[in-house]
N, CA, C and O atoms as CSV, one atom per row, in Angstrom:
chain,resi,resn,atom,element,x,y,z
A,1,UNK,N,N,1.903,2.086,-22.055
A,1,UNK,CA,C,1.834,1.576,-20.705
A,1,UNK,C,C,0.421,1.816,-20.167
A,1,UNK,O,O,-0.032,2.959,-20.232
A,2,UNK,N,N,-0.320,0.816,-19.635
A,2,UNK,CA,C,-1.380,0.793,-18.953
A,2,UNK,C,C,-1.779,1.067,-17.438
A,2,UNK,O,O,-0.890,0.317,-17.035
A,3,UNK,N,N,-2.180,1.369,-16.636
A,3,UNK,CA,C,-1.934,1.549,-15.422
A,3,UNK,C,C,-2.772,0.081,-14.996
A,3,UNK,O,O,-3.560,-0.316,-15.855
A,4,UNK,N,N,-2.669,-0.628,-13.913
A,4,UNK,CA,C,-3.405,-1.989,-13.112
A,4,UNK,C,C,-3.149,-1.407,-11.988
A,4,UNK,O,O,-2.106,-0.944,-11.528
A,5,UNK,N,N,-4.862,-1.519,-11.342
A,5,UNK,CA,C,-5.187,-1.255,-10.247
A,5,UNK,C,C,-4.907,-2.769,-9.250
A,5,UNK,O,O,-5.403,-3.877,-9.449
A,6,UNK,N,N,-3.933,-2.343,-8.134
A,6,UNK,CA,C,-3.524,-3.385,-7.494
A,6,UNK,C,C,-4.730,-3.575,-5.920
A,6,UNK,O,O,-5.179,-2.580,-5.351
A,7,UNK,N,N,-5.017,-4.844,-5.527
A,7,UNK,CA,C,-5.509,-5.124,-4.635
A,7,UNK,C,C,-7.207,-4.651,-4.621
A,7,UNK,O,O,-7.601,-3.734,-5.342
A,8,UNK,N,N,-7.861,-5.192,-3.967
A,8,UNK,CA,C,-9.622,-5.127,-3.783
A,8,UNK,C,C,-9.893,-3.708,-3.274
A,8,UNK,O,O,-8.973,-3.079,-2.751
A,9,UNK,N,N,-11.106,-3.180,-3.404
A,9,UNK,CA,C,-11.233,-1.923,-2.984
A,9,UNK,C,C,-11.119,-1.568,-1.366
A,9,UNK,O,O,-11.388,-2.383,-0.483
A,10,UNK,N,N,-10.677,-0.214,-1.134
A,10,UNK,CA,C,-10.823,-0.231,0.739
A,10,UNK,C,C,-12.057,0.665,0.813
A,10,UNK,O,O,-12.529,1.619,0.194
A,11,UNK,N,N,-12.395,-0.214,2.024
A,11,UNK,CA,C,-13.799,-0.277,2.798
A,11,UNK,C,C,-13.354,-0.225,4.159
A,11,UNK,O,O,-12.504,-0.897,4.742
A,12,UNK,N,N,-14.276,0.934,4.646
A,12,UNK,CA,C,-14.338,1.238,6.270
A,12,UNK,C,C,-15.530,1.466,6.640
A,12,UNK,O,O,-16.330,2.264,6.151
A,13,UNK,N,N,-15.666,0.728,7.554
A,13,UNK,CA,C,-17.335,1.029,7.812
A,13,UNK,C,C,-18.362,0.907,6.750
A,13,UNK,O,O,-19.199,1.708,6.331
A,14,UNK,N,N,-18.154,0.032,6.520
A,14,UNK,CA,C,-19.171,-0.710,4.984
A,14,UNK,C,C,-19.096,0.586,3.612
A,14,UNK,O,O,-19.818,0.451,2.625
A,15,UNK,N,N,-18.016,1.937,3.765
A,15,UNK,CA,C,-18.378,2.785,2.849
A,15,UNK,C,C,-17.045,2.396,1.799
A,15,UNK,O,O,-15.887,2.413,2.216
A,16,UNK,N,N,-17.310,2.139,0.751
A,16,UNK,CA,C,-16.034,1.852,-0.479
A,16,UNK,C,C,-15.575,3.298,-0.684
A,16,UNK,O,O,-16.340,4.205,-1.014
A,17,UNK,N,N,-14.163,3.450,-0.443
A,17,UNK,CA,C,-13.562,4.412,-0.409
A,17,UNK,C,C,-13.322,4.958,-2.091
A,17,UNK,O,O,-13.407,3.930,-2.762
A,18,UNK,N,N,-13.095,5.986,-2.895
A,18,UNK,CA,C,-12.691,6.308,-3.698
A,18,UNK,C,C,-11.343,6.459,-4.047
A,18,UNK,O,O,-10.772,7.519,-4.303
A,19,UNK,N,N,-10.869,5.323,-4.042
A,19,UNK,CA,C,-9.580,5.567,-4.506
A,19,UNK,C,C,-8.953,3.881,-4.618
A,19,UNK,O,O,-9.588,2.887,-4.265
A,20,UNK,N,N,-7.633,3.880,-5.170
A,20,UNK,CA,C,-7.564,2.571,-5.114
A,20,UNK,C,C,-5.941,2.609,-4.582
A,20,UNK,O,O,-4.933,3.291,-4.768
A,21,UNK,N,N,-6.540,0.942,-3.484
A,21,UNK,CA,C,-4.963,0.733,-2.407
A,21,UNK,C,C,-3.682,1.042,-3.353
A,21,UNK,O,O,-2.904,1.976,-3.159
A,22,UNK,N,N,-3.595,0.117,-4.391
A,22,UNK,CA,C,-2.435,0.546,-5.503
A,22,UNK,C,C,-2.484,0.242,-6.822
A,22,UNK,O,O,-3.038,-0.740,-7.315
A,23,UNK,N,N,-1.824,1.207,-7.453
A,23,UNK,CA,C,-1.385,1.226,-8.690
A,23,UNK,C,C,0.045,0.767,-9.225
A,23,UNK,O,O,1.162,0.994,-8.759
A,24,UNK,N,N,-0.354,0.036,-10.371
A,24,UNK,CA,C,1.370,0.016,-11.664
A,24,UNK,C,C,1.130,0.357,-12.022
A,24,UNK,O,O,-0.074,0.408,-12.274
A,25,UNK,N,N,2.348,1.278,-12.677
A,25,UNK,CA,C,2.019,2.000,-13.649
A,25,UNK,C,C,3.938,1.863,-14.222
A,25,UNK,O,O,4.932,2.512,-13.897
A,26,UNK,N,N,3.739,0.750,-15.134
A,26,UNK,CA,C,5.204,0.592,-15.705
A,26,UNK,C,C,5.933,-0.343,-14.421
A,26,UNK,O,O,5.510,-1.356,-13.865
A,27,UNK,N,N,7.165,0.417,-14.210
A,27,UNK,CA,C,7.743,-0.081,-13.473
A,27,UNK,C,C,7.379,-0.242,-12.043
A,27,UNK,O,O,7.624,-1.155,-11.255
A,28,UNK,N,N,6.746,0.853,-11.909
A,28,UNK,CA,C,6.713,1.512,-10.880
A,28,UNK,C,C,5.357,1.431,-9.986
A,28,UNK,O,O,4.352,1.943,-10.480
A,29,UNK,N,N,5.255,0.796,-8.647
A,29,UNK,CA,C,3.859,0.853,-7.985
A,29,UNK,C,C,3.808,2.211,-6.945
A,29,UNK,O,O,4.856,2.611,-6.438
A,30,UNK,N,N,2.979,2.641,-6.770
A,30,UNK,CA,C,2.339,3.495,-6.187
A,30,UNK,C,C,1.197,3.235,-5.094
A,30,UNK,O,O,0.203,2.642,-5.513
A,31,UNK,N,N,1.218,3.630,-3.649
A,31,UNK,CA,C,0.871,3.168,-2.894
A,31,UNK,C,C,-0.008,4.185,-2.216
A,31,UNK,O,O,0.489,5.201,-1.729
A,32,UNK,N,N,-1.453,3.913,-2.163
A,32,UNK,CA,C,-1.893,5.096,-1.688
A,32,UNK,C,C,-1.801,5.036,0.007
A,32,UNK,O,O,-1.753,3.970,0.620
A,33,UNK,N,N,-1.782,6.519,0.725
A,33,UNK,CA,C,-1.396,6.752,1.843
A,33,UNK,C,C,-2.180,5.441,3.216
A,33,UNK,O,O,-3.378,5.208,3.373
A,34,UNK,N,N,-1.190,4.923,3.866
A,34,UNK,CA,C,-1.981,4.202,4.639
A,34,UNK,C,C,-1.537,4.888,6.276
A,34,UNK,O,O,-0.549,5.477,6.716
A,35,UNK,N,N,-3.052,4.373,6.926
A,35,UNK,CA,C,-2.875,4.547,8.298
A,35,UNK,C,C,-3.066,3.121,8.896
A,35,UNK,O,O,-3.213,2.066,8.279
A,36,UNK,N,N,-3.033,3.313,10.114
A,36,UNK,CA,C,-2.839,1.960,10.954
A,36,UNK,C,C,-4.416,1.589,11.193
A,36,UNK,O,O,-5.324,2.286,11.646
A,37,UNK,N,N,-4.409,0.002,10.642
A,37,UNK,CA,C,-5.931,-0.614,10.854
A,37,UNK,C,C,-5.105,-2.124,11.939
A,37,UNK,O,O,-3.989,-2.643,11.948
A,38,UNK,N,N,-6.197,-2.311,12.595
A,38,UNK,CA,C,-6.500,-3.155,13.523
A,38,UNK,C,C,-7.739,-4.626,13.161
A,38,UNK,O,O,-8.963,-4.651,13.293
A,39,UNK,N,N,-7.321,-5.093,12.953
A,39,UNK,CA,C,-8.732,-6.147,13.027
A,39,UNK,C,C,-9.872,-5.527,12.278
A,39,UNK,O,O,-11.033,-5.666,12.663
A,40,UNK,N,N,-9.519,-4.785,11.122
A,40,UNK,CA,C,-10.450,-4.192,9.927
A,40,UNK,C,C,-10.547,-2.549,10.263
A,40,UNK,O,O,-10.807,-1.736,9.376
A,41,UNK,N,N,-10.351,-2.242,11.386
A,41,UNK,CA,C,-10.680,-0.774,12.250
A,41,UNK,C,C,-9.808,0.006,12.125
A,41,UNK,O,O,-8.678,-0.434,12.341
A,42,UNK,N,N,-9.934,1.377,11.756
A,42,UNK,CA,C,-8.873,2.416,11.795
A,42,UNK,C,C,-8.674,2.241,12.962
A,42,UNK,O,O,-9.607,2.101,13.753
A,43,UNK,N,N,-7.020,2.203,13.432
A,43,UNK,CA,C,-6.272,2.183,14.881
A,43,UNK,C,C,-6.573,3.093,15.621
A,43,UNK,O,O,-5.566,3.585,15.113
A,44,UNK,N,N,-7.035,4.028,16.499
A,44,UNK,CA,C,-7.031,5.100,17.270
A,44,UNK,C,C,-6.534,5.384,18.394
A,44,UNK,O,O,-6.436,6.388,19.100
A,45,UNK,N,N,-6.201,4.192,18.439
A,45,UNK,CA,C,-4.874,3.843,20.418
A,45,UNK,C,C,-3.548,3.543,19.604
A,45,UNK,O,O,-3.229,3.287,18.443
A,46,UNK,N,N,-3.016,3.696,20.701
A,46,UNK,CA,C,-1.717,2.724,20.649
A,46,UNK,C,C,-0.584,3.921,20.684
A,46,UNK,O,O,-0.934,5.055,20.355
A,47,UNK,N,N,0.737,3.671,21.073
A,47,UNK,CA,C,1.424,4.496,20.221
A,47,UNK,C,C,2.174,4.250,19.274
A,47,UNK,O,O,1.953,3.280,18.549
A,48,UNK,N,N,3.220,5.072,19.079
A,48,UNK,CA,C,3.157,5.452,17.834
A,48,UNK,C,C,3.959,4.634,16.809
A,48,UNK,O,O,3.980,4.649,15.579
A,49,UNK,N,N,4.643,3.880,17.785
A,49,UNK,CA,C,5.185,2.409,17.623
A,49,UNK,C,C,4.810,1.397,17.374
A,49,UNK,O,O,5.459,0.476,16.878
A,50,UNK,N,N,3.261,1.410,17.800
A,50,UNK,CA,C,2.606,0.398,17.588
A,50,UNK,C,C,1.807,0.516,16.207
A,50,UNK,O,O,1.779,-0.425,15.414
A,51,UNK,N,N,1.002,2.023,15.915
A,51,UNK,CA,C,0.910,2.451,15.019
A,51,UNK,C,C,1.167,2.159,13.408
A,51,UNK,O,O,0.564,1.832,12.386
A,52,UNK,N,N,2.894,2.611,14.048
A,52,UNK,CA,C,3.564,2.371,12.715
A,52,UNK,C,C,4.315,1.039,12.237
A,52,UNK,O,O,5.081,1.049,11.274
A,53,UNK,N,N,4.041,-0.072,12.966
A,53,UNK,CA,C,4.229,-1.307,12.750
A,53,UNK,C,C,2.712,-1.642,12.081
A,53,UNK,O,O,2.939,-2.211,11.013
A,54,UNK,N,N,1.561,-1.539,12.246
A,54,UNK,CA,C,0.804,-1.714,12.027
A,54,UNK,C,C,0.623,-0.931,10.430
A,54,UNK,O,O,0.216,-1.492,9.413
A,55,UNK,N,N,0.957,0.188,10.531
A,55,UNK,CA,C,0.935,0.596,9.002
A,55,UNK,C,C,1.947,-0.248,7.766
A,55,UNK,O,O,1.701,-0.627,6.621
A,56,UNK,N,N,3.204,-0.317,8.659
A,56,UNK,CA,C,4.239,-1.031,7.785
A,56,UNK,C,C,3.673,-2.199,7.527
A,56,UNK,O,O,3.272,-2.348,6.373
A,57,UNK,N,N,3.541,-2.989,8.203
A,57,UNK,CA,C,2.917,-4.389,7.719
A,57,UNK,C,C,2.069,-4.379,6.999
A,57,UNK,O,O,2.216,-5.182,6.078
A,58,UNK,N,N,0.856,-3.598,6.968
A,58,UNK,CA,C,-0.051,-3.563,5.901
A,58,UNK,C,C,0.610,-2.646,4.601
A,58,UNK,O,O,0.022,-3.041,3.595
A,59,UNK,N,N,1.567,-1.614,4.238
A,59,UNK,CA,C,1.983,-1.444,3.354
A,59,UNK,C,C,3.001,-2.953,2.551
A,59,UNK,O,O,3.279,-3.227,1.384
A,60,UNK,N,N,3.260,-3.534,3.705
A,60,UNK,CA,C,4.339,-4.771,3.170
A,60,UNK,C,C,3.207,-5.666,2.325
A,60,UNK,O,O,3.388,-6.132,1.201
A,61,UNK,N,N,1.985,-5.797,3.141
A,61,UNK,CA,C,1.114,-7.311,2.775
A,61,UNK,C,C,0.595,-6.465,1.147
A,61,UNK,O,O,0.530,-7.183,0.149
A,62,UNK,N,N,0.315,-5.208,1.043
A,62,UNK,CA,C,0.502,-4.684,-0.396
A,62,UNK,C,C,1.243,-4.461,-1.018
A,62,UNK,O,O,0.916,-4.458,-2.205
A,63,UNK,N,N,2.306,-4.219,-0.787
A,63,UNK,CA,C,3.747,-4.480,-1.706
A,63,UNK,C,C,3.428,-6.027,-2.524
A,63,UNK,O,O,3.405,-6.280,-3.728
A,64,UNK,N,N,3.241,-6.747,-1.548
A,64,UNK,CA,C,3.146,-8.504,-1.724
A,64,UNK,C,C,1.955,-8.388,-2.898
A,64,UNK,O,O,2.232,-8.512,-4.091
A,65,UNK,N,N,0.838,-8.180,-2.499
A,65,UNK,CA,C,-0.077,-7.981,-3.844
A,65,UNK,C,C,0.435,-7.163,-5.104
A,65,UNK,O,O,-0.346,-7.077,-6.051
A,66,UNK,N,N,1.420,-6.680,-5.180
A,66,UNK,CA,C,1.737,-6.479,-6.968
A,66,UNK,C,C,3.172,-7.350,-7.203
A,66,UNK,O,O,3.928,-7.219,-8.165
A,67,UNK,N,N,3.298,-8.052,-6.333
A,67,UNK,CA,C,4.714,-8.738,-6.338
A,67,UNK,C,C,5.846,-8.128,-5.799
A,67,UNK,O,O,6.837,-8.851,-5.900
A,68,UNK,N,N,6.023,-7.190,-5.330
A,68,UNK,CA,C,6.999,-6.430,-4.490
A,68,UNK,C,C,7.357,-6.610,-3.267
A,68,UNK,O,O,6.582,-7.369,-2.685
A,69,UNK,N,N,8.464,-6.115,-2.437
A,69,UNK,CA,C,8.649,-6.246,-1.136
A,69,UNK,C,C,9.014,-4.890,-0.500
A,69,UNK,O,O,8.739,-3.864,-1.123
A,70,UNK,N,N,9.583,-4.829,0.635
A,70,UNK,CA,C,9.901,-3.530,0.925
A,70,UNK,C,C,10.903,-2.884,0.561
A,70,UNK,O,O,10.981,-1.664,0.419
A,71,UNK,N,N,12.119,-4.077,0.311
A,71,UNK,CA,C,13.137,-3.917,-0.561
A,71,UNK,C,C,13.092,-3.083,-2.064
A,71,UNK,O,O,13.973,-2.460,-2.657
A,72,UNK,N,N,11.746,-3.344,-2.383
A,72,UNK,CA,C,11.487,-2.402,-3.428
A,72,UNK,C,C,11.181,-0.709,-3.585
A,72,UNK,O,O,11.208,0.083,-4.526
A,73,UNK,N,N,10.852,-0.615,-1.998
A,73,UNK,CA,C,10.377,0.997,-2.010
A,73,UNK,C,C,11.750,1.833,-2.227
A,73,UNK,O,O,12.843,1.654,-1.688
A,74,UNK,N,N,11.311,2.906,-3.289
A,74,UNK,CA,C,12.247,3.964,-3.542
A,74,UNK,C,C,12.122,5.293,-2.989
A,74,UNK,O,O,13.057,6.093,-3.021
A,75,UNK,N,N,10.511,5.667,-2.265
A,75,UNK,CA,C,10.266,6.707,-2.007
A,75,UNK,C,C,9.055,6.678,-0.427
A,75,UNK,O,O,7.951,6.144,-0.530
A,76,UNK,N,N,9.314,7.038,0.310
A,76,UNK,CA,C,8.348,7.063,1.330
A,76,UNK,C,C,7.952,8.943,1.559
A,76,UNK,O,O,8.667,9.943,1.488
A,77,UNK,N,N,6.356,8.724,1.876
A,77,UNK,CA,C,6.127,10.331,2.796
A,77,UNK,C,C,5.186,9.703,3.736
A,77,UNK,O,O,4.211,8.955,3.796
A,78,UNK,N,N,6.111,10.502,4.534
A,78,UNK,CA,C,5.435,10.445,6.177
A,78,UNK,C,C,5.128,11.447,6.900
A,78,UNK,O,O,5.914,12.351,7.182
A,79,UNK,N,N,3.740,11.361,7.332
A,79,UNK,CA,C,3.137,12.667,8.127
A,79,UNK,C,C,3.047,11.842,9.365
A,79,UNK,O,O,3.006,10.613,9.322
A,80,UNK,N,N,3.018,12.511,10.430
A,80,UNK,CA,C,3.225,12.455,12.072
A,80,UNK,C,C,2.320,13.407,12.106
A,80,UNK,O,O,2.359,14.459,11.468
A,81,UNK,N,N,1.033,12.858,13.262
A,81,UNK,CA,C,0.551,13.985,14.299
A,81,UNK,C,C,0.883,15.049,15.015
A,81,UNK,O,O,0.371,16.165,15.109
A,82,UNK,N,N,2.365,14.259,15.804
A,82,UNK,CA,C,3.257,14.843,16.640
A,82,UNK,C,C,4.376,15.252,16.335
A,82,UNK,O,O,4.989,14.528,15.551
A,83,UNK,N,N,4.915,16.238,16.703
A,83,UNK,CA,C,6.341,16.242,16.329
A,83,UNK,C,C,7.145,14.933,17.269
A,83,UNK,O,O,7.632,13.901,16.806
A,84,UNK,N,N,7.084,15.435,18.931
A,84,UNK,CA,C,7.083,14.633,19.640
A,84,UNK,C,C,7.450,12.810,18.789
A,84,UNK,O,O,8.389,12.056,19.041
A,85,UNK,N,N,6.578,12.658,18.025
A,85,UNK,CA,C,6.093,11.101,17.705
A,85,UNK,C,C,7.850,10.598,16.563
A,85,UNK,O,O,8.177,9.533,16.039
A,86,UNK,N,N,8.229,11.349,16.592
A,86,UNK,CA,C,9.353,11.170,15.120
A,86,UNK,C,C,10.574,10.440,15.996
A,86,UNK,O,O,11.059,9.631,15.205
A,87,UNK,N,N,11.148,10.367,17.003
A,87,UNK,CA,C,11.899,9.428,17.045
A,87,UNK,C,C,11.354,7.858,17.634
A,87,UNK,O,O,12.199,6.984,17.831
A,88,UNK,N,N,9.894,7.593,17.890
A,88,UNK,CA,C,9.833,6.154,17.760
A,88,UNK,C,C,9.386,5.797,16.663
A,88,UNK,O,O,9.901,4.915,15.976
A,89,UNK,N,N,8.483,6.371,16.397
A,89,UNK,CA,C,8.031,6.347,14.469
A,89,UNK,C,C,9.467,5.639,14.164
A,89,UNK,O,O,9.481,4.409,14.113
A,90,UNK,N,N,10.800,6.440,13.937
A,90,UNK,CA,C,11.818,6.725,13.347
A,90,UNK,C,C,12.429,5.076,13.359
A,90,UNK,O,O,12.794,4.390,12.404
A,91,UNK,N,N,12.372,4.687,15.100
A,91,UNK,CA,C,13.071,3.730,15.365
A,91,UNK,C,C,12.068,2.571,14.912
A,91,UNK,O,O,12.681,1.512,15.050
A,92,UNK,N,N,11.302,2.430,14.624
A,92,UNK,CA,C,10.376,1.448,14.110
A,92,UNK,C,C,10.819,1.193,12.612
A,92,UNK,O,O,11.404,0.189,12.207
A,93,UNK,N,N,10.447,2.240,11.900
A,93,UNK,CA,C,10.951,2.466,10.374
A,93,UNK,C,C,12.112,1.676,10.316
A,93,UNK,O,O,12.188,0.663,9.622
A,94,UNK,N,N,12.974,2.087,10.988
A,94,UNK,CA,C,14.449,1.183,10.781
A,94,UNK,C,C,14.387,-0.118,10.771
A,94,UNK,O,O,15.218,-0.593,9.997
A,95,UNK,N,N,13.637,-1.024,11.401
A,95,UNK,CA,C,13.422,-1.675,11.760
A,95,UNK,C,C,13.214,-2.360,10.192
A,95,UNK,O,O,13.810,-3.330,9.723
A,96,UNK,N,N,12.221,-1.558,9.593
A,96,UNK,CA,C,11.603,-2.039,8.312
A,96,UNK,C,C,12.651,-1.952,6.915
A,96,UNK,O,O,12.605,-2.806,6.029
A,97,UNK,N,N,13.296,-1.142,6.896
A,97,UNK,CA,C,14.053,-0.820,5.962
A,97,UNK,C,C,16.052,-0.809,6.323
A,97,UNK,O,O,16.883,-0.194,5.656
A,98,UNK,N,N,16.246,-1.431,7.191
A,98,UNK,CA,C,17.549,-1.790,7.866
A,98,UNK,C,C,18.861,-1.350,6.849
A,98,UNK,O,O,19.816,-0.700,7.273
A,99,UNK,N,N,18.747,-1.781,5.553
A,99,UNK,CA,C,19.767,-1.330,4.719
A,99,UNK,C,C,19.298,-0.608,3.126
A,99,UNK,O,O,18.251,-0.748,2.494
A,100,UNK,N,N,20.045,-0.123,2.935
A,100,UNK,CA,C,19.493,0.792,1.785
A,100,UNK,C,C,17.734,1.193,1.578
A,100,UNK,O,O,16.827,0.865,0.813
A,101,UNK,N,N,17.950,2.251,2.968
A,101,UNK,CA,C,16.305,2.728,2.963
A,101,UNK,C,C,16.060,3.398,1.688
A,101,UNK,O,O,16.888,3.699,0.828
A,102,UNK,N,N,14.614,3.614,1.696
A,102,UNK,CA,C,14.405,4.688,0.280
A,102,UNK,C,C,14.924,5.921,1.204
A,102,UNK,O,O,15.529,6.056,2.268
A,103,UNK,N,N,14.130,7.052,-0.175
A,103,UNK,CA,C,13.996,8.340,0.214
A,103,UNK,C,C,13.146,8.699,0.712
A,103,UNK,O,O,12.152,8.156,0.232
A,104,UNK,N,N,12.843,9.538,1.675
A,104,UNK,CA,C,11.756,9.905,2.835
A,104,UNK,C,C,11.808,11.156,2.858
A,104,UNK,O,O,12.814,11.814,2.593
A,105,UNK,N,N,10.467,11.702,3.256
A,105,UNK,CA,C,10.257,13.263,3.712
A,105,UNK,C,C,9.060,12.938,4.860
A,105,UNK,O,O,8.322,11.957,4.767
A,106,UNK,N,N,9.010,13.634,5.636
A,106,UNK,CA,C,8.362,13.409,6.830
A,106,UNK,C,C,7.845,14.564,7.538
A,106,UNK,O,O,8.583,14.860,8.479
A,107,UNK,N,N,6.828,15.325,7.415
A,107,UNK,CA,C,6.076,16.253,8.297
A,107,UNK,C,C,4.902,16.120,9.058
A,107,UNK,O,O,4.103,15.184,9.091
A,108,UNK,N,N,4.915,17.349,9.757
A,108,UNK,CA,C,3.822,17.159,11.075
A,108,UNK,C,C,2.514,18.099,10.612
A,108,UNK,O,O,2.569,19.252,10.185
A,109,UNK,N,N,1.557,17.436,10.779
A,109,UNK,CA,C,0.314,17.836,9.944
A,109,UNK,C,C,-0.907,17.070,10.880
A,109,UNK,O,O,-0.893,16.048,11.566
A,110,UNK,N,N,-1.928,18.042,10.572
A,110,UNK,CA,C,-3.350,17.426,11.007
A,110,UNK,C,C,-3.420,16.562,10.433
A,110,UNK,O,O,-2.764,16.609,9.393
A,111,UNK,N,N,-3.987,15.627,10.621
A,111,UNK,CA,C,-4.192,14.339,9.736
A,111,UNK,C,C,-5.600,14.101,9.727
A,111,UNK,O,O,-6.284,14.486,10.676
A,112,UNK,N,N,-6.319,13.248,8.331
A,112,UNK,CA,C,-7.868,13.168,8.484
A,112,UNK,C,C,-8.461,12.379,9.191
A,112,UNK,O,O,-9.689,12.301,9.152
A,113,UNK,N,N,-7.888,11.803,9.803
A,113,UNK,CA,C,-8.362,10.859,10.655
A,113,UNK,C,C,-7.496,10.535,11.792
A,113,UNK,O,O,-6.299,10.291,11.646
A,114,UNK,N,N,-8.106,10.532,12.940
A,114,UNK,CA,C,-7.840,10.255,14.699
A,114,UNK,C,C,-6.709,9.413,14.748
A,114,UNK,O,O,-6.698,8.563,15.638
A,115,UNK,N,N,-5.343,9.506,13.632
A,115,UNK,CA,C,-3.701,8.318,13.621
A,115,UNK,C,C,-2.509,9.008,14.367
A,115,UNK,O,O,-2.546,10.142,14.845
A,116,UNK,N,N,-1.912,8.524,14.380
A,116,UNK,CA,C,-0.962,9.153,14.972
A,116,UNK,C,C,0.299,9.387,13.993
A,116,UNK,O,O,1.351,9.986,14.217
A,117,UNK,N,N,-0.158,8.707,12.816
A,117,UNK,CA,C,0.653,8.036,11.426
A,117,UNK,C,C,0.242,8.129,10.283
A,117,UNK,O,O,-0.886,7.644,10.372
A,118,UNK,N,N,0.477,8.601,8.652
A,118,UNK,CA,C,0.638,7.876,7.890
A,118,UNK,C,C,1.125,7.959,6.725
A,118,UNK,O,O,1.382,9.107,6.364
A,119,UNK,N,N,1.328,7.190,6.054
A,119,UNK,CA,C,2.780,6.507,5.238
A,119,UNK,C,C,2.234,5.932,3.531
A,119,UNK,O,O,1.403,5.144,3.077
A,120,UNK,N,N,3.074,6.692,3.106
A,120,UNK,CA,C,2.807,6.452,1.400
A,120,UNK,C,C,4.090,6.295,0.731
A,120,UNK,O,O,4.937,7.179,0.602
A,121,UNK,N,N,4.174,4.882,0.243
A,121,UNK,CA,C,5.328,4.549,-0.330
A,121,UNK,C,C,5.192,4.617,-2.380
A,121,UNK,O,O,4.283,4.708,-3.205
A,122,UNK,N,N,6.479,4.523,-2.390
A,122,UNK,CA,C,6.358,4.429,-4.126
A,122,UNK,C,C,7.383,3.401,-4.214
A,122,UNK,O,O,8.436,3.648,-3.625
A,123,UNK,N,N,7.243,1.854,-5.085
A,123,UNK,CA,C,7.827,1.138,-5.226
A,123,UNK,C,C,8.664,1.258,-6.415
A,123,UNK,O,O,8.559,2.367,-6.940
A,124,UNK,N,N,9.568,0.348,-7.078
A,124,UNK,CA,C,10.385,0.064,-8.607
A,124,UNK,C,C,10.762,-0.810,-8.159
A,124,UNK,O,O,11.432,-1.053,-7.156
A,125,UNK,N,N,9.878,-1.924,-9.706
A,125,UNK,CA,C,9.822,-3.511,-9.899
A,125,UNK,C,C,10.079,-3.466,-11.075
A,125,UNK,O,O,8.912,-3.747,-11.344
A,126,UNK,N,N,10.653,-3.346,-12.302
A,126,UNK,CA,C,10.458,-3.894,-13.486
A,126,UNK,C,C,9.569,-4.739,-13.572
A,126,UNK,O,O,9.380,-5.574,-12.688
A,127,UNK,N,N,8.630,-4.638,-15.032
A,127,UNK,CA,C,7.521,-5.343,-14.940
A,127,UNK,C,C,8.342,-6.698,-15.901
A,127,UNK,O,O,9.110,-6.622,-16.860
A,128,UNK,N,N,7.546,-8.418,-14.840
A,128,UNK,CA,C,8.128,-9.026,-15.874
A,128,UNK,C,C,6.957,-9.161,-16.895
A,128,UNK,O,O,5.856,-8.612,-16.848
A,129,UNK,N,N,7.552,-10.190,-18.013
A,129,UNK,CA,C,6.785,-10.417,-19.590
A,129,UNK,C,C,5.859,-11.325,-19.630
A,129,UNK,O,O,5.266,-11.557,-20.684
């Protein structure tokens, strides 16, 4: 099994980040941690609702780049700024995953950057031939 690096490199502020948006690896995609971007810009307003719609959608529009959907995620981790922030976070999420959510773990942590959010999923696609 080979690993394929999924999607173009991320860039913020003209600097190419070290790492890549996602990986296959077999069945299975791997999603590196996203926060909420805006019109190319790390999000730094909003709350946390808004936030995390903004993260979900961009984890969805990469799901879409290895052929996946959300239907596919088996595993989510979620860090929150706030504790405070976990039941709209919460009610948003639902929103995204309505029936047979994955598995989730969710803690409150400094985060590296000024979010209020962010979210790292692990997909399972069987690869087709």
């Amino acid at each position: 099994m080979k690993k394929q690096i999924i999607g173009d490199p991320l860039v913020i502020g003209g600097r190419t980040l070290s790492l890549s948006r996602a990986v296959r690896a077999g069945d299975f995609v791997f999603l590196t941690g996203q926060v909420p971007f805006k019109d190319g810009q790390v999000m730094t307003t909003g709350t946390v609702e808004e936030q995390t719609r903004a993260v979900l959608d961009e984890i969805k529009a990469t799901l879409a780049l290895a052929d996946c959907e959300l239907s596919d995620v088996v595993k989510a981790m979620v860090w929150l700024q706030e504790k405070e922030d976990f039941p709209g976070f919460n009610a948003v999420y639902g929103e995204y995953f309505p029936t047979d959510p994955p598995t989730r773990s969710a803690v409150v942590n400094q985060l590296l950057v000024d979010v209020r959010v962010e979210i790292e999923v692990v997909a399972y696609k069987p690869e087709t031939a």
